[in-house]
C-alpha positions as CSV (number, residue, x, y, z in Angstrom):
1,X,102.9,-100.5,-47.1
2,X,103.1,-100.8,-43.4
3,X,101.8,-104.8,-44.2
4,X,104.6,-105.8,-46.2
5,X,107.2,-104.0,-44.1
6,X,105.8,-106.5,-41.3
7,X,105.7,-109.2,-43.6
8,X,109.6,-108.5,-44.3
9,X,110.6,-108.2,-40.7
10,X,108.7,-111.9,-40.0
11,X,110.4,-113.1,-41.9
12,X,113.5,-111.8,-41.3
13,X,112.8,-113.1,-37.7
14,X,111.7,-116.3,-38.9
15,X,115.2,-116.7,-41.0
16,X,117.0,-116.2,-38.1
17,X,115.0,-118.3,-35.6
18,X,115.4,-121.1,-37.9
19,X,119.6,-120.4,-38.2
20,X,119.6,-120.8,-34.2
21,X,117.9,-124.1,-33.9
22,X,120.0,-124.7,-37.1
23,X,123.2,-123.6,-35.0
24,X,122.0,-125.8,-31.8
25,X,120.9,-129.1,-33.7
26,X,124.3,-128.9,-35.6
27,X,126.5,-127.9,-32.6
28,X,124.9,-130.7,-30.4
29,X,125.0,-133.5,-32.8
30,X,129.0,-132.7,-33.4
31,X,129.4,-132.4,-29.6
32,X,128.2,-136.1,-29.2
33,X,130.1,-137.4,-32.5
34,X,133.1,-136.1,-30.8
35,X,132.3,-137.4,-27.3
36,X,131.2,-140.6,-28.8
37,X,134.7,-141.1,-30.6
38,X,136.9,-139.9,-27.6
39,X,135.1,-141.5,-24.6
40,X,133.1,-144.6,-26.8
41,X,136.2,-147.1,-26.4
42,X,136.7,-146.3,-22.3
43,X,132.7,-147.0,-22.4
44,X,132.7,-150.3,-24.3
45,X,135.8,-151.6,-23.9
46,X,137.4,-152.7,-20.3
47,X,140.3,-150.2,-20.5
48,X,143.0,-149.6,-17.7
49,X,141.4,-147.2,-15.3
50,X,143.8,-144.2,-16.2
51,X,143.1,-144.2,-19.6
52,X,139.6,-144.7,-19.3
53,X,139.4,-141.5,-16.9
54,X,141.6,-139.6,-19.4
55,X,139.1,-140.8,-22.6
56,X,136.3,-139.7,-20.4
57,X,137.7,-136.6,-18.9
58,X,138.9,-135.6,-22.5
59,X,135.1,-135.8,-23.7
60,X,133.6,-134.1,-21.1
61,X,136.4,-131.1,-22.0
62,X,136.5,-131.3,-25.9
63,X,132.8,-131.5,-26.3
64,X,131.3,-128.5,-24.9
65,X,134.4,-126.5,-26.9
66,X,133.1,-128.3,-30.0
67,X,129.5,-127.1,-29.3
68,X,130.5,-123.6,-28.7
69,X,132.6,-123.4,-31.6
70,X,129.7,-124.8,-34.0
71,X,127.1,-122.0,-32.7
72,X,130.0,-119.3,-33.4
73,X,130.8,-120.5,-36.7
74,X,127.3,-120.8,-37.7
75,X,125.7,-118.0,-36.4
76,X,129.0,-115.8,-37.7
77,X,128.3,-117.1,-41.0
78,X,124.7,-115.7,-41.0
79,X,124.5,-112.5,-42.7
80,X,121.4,-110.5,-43.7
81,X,121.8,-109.6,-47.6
82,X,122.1,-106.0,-47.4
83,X,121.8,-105.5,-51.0
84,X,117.9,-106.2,-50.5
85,X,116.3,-105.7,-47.5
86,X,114.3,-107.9,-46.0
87,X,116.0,-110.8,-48.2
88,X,118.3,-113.5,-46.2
89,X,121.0,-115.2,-47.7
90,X,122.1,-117.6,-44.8
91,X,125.3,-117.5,-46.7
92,X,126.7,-114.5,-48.1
């Protein structure tokens, strides 16, 4: 009894180990998109210096609020089915 028990919490554990790298991978690639389409043209193009520190300084500000935001939505959206226990719906 005890084994499966274990075998339920593992993989519980497992569900939600996965969600976080899910959460990270997910939140970093939408931080660079973003940063990419806000600060790409001050990169590549020769730009007026303002507007190329106001591209840039605008990345810098919206990405790591786009990250956060990702994590929280994912990780809010995770939710153990309580109807069976030891079953995850990532989804619910």
């Amino acid at each position: 009894m005890s084994e499966h028990g274990g075998r339920r919490r593992q993989a519980r554990r497992d569900a939600i180990t996965i969600e976080i790298g899910y959460a990270l991978f997910s939140a970093a690639f939408a931080a660079a998109v973003l940063f990419g389409a806000v600060a790409g043209p001050a990169l590549l193009f020769h730009l007026p210096s303002t507007i190329e520190t106001v591209l840039i300084r605008t990345g810098y500000v919206l990405a790591p609020l786009v990250f956060a935001a990702r994590v929280v939505s994912v990780l809010v959206g995770f939710r153990p089915d309580a109807s069976r226990p030891g079953h995850v719906h990532p989804y619910s």
